[in-house]
Gaussian input, Z-matrix of N, CA and C with variables (Angstrom, degrees):
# hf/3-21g

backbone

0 1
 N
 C     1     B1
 C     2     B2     1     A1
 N     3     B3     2     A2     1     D1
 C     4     B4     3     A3     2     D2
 C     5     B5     4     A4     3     D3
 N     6     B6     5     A5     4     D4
 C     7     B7     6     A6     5     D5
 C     8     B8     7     A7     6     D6
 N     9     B9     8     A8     7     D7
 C    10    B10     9     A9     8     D8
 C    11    B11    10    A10     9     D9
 N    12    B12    11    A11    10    D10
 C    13    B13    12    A12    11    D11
 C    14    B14    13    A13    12    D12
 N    15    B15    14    A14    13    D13
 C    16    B16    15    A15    14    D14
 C    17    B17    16    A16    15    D15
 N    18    B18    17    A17    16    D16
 C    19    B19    18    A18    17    D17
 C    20    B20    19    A19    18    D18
 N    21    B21    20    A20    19    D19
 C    22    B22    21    A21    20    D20
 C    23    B23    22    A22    21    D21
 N    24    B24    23    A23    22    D22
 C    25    B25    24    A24    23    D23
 C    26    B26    25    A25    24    D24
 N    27    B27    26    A26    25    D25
 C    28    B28    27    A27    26    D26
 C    29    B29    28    A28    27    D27
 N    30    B30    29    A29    28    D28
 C    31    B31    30    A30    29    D29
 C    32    B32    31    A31    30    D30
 N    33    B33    32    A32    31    D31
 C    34    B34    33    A33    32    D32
 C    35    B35    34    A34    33    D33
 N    36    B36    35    A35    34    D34
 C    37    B37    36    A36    35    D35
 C    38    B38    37    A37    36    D36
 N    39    B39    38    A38    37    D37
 C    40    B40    39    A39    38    D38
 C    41    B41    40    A40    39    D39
 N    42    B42    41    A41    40    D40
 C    43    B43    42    A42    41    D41
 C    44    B44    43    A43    42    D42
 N    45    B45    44    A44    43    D43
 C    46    B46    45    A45    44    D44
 C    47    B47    46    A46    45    D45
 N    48    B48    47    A47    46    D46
 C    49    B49    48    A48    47    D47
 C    50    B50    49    A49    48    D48
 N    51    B51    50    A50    49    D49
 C    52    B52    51    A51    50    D50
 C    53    B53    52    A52    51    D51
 N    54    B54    53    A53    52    D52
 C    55    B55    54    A54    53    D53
 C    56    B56    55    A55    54    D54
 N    57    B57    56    A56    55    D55
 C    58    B58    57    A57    56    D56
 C    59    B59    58    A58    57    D57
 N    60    B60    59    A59    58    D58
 C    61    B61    60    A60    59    D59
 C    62    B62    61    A61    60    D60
 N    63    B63    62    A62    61    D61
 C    64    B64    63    A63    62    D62
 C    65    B65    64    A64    63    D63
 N    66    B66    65    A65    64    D64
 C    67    B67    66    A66    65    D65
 C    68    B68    67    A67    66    D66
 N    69    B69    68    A68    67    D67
 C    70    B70    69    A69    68    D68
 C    71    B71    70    A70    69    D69
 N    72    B72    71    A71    70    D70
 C    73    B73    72    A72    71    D71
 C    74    B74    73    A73    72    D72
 N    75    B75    74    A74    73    D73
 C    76    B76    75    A75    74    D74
 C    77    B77    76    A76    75    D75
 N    78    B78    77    A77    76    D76
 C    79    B79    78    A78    77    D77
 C    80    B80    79    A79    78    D78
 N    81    B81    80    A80    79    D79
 C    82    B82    81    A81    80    D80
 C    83    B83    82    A82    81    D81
 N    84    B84    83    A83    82    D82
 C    85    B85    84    A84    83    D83
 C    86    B86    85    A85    84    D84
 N    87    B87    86    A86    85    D85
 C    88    B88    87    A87    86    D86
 C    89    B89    88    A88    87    D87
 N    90    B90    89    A89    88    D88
 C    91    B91    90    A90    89    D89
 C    92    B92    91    A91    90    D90
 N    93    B93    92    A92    91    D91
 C    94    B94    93    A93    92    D92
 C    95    B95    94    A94    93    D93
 N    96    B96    95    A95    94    D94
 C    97    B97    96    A96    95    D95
 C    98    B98    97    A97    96    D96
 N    99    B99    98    A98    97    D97
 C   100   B100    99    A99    98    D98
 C   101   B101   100   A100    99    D99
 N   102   B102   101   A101   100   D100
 C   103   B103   102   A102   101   D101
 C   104   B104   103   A103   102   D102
 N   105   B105   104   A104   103   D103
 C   106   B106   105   A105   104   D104
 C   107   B107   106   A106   105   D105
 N   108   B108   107   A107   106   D106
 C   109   B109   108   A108   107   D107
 C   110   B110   109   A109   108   D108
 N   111   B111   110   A110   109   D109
 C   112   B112   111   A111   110   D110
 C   113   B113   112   A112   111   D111
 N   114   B114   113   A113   112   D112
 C   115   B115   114   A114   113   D113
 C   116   B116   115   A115   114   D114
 N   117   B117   116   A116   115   D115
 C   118   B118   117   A117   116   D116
 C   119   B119   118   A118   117   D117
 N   120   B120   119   A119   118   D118
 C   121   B121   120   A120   119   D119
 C   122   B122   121   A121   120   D120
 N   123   B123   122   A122   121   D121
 C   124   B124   123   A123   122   D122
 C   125   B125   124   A124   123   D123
 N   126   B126   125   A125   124   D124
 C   127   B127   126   A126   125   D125
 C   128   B128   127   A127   126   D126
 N   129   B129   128   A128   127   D127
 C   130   B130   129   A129   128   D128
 C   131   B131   130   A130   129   D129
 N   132   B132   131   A131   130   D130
 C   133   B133   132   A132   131   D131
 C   134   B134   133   A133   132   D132
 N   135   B135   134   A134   133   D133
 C   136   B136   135   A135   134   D134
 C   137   B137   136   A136   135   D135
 N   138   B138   137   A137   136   D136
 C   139   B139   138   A138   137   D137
 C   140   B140   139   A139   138   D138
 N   141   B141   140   A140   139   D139
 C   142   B142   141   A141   140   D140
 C   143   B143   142   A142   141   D141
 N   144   B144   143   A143   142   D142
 C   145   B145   144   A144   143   D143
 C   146   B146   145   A145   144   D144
 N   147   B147   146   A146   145   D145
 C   148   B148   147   A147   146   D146
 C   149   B149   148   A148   147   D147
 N   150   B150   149   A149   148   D148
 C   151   B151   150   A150   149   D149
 C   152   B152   151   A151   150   D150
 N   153   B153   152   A152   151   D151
 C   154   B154   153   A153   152   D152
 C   155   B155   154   A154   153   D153
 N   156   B156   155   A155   154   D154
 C   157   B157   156   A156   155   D155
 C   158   B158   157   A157   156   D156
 N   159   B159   158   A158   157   D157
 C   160   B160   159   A159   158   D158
 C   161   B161   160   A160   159   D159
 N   162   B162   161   A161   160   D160
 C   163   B163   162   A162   161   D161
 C   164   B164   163   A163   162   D162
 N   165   B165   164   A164   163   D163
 C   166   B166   165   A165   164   D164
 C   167   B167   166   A166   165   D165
 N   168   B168   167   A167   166   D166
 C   169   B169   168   A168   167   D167
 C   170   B170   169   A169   168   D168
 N   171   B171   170   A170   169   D169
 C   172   B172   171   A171   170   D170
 C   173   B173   172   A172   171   D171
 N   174   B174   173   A173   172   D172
 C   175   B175   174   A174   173   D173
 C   176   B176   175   A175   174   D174
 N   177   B177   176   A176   175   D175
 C   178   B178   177   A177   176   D176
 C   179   B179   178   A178   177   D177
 N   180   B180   179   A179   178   D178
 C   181   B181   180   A180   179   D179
 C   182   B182   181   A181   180   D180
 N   183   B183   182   A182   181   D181
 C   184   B184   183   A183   182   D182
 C   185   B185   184   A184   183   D183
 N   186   B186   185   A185   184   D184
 C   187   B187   186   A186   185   D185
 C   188   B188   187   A187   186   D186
 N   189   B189   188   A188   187   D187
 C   190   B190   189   A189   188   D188
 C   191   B191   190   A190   189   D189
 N   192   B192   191   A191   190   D190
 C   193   B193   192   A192   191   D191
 C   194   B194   193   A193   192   D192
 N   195   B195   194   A194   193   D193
 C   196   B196   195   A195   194   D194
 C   197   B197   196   A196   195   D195
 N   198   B198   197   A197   196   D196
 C   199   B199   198   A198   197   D197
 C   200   B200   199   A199   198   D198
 N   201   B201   200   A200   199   D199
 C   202   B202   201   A201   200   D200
 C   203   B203   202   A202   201   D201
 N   204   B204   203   A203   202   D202
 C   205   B205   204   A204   203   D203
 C   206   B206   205   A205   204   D204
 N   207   B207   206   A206   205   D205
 C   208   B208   207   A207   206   D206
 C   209   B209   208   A208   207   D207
 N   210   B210   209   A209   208   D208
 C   211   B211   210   A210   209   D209
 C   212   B212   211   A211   210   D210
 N   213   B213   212   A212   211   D211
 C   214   B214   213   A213   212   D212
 C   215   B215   214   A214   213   D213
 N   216   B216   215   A215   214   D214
 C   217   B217   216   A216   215   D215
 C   218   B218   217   A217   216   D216
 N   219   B219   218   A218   217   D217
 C   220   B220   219   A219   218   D218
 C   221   B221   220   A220   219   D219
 N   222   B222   221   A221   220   D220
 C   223   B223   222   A222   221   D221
 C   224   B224   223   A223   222   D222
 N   225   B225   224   A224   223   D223
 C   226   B226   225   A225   224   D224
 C   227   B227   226   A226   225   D225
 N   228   B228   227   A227   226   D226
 C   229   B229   228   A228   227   D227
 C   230   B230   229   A229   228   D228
 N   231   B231   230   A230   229   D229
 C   232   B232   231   A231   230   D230
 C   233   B233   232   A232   231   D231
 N   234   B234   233   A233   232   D232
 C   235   B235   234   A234   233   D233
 C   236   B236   235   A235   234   D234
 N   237   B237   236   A236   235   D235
 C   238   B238   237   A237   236   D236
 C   239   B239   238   A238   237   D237
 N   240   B240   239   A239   238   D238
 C   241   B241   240   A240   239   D239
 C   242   B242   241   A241   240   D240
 N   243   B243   242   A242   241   D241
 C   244   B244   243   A243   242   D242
 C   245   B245   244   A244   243   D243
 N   246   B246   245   A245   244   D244
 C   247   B247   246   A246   245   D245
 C   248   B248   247   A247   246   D246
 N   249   B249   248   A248   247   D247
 C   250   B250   249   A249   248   D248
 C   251   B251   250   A250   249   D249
 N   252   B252   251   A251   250   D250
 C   253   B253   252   A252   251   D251
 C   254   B254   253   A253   252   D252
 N   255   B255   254   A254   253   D253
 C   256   B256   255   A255   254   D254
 C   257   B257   256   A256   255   D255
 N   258   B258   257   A257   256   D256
 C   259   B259   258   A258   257   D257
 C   260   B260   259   A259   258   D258
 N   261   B261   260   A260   259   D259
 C   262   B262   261   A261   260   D260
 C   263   B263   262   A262   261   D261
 N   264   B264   263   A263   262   D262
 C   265   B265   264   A264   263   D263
 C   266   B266   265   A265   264   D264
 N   267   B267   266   A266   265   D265
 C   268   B268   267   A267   266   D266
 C   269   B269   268   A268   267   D267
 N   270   B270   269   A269   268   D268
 C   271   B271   270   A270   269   D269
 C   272   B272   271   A271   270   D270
 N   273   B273   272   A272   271   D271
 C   274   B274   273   A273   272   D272
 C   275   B275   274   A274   273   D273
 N   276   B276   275   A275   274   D274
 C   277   B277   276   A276   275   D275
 C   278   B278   277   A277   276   D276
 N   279   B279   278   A278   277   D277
 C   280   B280   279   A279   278   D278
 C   281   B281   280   A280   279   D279
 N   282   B282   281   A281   280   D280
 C   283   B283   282   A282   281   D281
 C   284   B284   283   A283   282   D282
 N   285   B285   284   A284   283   D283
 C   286   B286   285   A285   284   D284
 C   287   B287   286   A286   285   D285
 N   288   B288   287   A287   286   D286
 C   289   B289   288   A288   287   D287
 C   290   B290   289   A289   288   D288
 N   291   B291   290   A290   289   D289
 C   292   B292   291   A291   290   D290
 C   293   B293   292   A292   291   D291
 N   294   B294   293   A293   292   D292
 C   295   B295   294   A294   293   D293
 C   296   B296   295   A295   294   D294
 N   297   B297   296   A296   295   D295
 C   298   B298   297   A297   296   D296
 C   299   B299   298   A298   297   D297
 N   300   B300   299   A299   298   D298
 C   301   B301   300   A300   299   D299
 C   302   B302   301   A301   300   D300
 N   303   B303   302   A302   301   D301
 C   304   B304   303   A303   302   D302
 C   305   B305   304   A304   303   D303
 N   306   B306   305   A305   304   D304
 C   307   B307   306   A306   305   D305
 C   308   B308   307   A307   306   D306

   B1=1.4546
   B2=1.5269
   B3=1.2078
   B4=1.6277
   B5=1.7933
   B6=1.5663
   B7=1.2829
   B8=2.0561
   B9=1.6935
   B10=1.2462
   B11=2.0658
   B12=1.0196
   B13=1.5906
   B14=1.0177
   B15=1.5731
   B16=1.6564
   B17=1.6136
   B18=1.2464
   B19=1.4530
   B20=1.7058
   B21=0.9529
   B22=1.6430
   B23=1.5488
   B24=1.1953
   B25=1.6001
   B26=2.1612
   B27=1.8179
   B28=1.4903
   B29=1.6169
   B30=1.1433
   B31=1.8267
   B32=1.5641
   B33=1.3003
   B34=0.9281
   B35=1.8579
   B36=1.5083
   B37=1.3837
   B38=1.7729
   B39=1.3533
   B40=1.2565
   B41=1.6961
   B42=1.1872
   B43=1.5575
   B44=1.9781
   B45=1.1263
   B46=1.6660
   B47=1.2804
   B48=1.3305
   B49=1.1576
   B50=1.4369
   B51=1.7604
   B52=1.0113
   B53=1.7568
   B54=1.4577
   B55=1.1567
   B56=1.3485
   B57=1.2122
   B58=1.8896
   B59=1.5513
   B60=1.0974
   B61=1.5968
   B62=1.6233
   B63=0.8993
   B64=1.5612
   B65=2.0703
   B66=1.3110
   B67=1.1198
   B68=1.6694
   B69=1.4983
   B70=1.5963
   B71=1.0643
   B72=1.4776
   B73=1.6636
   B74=1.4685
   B75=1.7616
   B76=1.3546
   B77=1.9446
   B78=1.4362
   B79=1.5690
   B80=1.7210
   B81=1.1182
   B82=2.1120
   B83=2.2252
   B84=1.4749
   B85=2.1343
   B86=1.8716
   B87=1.5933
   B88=1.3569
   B89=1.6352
   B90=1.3763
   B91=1.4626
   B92=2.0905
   B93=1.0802
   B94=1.2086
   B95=1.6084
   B96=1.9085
   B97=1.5535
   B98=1.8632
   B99=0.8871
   B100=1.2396
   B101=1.4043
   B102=1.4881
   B103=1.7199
   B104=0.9486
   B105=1.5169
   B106=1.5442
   B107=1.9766
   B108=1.2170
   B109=1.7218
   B110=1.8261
   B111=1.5237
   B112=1.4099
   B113=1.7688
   B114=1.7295
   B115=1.1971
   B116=1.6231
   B117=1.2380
   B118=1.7536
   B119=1.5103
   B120=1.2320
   B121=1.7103
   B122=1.3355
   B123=1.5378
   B124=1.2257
   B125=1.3710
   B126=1.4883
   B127=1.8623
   B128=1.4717
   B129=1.5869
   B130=1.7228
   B131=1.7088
   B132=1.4470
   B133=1.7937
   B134=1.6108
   B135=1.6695
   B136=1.2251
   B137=1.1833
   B138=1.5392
   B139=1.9277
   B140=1.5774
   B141=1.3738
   B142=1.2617
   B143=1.6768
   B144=1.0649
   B145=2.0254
   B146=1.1087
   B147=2.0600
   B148=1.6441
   B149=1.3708
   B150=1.0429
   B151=1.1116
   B152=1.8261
   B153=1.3531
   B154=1.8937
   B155=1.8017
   B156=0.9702
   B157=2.0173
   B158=0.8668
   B159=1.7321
   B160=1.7502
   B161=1.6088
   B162=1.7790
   B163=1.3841
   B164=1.3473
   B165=1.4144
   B166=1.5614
   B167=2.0689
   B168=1.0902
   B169=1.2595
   B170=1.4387
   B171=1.3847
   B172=1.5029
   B173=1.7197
   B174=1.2734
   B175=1.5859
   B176=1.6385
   B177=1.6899
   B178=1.6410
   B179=1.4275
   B180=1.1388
   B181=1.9075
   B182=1.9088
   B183=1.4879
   B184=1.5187
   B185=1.2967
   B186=1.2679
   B187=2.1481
   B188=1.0008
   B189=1.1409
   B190=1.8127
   B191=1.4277
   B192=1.9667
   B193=1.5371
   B194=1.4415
   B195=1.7379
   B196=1.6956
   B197=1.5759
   B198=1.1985
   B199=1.6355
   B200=2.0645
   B201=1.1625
   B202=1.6551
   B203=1.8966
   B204=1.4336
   B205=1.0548
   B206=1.6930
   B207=1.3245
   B208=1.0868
   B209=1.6199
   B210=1.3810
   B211=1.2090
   B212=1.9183
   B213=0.8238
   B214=1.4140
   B215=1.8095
   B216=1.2302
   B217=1.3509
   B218=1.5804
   B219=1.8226
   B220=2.1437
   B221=1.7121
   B222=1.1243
   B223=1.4256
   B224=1.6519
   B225=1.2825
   B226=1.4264
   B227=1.4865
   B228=1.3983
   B229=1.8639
   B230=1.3984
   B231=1.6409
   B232=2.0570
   B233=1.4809
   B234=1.6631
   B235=1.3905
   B236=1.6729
   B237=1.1020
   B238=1.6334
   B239=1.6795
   B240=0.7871
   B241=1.7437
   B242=1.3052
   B243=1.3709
   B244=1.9364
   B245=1.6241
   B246=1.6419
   B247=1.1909
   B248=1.4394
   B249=1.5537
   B250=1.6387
   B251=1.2560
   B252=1.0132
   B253=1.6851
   B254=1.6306
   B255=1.6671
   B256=1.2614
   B257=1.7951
   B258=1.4907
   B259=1.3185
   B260=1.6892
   B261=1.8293
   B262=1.3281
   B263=1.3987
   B264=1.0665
   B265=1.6184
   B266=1.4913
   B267=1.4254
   B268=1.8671
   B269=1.5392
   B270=1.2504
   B271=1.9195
   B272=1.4293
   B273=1.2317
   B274=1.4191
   B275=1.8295
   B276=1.2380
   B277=1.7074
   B278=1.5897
   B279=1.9758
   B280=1.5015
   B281=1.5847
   B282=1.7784
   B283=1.2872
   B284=1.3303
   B285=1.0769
   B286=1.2625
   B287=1.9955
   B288=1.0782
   B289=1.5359
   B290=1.4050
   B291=1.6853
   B292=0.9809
   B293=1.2246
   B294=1.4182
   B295=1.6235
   B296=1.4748
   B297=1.5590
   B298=1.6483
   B299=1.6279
   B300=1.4328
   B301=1.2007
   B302=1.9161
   B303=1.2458
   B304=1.8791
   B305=1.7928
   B306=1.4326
   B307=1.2044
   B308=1.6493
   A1=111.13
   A2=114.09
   A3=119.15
   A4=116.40
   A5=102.87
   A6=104.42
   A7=93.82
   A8=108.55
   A9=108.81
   A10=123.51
   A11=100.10
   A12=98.28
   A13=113.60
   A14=131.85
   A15=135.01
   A16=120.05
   A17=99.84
   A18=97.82
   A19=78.34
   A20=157.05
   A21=150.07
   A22=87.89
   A23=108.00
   A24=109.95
   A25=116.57
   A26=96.05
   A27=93.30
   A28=119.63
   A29=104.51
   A30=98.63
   A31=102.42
   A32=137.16
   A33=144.09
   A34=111.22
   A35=113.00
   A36=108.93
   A37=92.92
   A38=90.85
   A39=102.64
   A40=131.04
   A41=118.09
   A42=138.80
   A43=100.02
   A44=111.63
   A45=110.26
   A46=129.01
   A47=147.23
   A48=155.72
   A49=101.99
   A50=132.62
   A51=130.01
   A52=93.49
   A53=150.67
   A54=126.45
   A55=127.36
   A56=110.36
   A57=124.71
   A58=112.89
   A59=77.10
   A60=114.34
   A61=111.21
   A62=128.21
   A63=142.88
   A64=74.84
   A65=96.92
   A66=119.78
   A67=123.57
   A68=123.05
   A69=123.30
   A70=122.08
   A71=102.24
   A72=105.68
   A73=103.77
   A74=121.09
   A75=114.99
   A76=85.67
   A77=95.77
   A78=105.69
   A79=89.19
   A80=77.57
   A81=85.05
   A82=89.52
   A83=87.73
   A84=82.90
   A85=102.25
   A86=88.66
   A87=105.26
   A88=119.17
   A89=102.11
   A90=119.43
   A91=125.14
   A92=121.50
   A93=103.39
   A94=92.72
   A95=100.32
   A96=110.77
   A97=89.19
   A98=138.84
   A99=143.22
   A100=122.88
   A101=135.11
   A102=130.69
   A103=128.47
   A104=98.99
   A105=133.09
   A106=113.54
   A107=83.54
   A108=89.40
   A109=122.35
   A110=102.59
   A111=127.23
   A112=116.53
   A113=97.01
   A114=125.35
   A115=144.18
   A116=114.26
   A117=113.05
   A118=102.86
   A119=87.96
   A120=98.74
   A121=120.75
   A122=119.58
   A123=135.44
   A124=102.38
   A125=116.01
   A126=103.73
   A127=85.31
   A128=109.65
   A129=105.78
   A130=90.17
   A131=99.18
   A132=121.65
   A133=84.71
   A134=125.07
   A135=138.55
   A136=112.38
   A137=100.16
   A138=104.92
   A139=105.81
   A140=117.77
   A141=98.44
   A142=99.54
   A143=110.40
   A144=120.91
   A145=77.66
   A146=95.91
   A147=126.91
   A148=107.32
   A149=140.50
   A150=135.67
   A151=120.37
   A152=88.01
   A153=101.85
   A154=102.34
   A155=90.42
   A156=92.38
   A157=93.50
   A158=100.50
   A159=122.75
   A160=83.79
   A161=96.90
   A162=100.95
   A163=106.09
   A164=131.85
   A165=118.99
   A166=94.02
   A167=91.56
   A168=120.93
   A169=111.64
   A170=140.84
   A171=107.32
   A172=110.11
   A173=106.18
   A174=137.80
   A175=114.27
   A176=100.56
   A177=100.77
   A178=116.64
   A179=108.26
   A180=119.88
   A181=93.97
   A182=122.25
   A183=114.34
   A184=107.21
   A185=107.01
   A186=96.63
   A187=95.85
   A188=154.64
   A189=140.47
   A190=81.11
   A191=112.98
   A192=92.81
   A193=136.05
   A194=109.22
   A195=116.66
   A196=112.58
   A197=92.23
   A198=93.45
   A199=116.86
   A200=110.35
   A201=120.00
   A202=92.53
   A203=106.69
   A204=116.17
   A205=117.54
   A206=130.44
   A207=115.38
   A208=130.59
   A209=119.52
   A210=118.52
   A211=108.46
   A212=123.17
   A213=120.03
   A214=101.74
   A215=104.98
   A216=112.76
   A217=107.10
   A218=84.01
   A219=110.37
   A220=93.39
   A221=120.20
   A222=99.69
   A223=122.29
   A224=136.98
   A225=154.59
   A226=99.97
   A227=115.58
   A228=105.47
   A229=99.19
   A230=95.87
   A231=91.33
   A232=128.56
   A233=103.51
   A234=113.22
   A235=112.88
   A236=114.04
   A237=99.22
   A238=111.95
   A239=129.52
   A240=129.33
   A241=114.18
   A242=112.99
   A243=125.21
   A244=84.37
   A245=106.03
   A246=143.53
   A247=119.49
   A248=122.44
   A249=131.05
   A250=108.14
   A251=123.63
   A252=107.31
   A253=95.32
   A254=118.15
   A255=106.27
   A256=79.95
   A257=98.89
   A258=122.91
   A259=113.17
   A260=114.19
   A261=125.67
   A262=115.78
   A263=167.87
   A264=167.96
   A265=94.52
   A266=121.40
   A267=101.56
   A268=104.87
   A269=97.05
   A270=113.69
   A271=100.27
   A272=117.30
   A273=119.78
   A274=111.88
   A275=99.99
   A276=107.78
   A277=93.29
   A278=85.74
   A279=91.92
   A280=80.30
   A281=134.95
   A282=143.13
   A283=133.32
   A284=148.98
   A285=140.01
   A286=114.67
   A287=120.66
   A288=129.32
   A289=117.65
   A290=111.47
   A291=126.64
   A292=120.29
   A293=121.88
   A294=117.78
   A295=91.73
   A296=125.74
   A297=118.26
   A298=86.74
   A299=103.84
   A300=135.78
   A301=104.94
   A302=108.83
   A303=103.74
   A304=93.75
   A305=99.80
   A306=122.01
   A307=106.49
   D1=-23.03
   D2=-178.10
   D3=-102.19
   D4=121.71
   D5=-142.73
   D6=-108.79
   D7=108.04
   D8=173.43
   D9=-25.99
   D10=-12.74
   D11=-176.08
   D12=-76.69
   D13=-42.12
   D14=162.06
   D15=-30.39
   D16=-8.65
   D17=-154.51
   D18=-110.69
   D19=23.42
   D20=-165.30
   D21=-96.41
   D22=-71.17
   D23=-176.75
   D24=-103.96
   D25=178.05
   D26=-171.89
   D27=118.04
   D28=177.38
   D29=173.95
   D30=-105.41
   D31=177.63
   D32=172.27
   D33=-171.37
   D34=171.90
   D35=179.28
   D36=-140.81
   D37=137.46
   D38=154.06
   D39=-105.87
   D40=87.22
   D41=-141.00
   D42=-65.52
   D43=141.70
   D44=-173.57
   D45=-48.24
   D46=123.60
   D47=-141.53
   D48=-118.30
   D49=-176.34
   D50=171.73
   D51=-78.75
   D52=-34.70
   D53=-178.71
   D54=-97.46
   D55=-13.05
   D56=172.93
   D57=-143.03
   D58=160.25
   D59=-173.46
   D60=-62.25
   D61=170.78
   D62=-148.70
   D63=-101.85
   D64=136.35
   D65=-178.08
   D66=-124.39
   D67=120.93
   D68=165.77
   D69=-99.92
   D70=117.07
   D71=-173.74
   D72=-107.20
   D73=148.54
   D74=-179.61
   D75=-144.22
   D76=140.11
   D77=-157.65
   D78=-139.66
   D79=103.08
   D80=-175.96
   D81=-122.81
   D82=147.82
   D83=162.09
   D84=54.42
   D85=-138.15
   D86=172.65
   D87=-117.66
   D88=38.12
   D89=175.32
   D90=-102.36
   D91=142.04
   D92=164.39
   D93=-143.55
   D94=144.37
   D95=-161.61
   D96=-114.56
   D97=120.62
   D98=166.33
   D99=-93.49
   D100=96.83
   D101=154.50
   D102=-99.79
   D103=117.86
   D104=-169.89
   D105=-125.70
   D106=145.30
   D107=166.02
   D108=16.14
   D109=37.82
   D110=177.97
   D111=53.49
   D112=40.89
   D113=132.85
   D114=-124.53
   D115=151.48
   D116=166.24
   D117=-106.37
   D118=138.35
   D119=155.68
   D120=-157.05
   D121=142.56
   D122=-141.69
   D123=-93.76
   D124=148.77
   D125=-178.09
   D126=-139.38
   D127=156.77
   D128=162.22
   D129=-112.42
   D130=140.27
   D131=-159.25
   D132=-113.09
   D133=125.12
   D134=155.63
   D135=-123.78
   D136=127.88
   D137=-171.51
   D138=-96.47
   D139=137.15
   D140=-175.21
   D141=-98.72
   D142=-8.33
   D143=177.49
   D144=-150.05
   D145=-158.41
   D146=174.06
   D147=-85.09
   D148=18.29
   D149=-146.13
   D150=-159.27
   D151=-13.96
   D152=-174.71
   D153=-141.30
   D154=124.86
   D155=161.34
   D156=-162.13
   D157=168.73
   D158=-170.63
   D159=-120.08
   D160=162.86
   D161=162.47
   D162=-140.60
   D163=153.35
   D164=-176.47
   D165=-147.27
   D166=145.35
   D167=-172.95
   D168=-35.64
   D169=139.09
   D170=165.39
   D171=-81.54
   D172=-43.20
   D173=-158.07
   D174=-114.98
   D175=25.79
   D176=159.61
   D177=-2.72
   D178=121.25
   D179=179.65
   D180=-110.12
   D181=-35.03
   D182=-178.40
   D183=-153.02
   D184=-177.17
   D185=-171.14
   D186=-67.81
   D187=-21.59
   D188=-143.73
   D189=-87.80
   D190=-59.14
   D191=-169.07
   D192=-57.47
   D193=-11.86
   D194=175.74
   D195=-81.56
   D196=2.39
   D197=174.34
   D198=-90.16
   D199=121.30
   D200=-165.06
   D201=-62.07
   D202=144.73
   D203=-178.89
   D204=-110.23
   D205=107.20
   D206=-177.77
   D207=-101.18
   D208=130.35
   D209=-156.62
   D210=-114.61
   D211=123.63
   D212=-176.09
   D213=-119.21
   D214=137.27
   D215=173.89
   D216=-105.32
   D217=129.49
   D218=-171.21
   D219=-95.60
   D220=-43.90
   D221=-171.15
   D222=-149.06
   D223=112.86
   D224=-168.80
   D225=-55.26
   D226=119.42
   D227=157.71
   D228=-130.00
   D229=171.68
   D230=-177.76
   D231=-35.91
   D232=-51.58
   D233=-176.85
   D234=-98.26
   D235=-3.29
   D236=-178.89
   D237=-175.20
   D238=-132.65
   D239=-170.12
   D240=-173.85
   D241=134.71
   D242=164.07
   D243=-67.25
   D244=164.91
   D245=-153.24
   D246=-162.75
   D247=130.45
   D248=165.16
   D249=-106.99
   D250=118.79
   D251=-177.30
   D252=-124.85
   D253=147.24
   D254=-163.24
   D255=-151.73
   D256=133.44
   D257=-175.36
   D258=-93.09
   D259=111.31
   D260=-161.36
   D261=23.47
   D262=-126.17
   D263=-109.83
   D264=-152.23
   D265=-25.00
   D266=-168.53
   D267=-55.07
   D268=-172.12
   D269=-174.83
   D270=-109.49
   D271=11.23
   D272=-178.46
   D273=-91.41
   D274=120.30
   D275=-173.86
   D276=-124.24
   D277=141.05
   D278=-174.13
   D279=-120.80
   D280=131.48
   D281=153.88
   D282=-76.10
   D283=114.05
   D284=-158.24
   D285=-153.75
   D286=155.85
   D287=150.25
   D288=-92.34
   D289=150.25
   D290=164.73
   D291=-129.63
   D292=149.39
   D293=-151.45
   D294=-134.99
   D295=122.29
   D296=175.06
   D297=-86.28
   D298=144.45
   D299=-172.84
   D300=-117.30
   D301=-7.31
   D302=-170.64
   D303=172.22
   D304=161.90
   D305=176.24
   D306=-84.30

């Protein structure tokens, strides 16, 4: 009944994990604004379905950040979605929830 497209735009949090910090994401257009660890940084978010988008840095700070990030959503809940997010070609997967917090 809960349809991945709600989730395109809005505020949301990505709540602290064993490797990062509690995260605010704000996803307006083709923008995503991230506050973290008393930074923002800007991503442009392209969905390739409801279910897959990349995000890539606007303002690369080091190569890791020019590297496109791809995020696929594993599982739908009322307010938000589990997450694989996998950084350019490495084998490195970071798992996570996201919780919309506002329209």
């Amino acid at each position: 009944k809960t349809n991945a497209f709600q989730f395109r735009t809005g505020t949301f949090e990505i709540p602290a994990g064993e490797k990062y910090t509690k995260t605010i994401v704000i996803r307006k257009d083709k923008y995503q604004i991230e506050h973290y660890e008393n930074r923002i940084d800007t991503l442009l978010i392209e969905w390739e379905n409801n279910f897959k988008y990349t995000l890539k840095m606007l303002h690369p700070k080091s190569e890791l950040d020019k590297k496109p990030i791809q995020v696929k959503i594993t599982n739908i809940k009322e307010n938000g979605y589990d997450f694989v997010a996998k950084i350019g070609y490495s084998k490195f997967e970071q798992k996570g929830t996201l919780i919309k917090t506002s329209k």
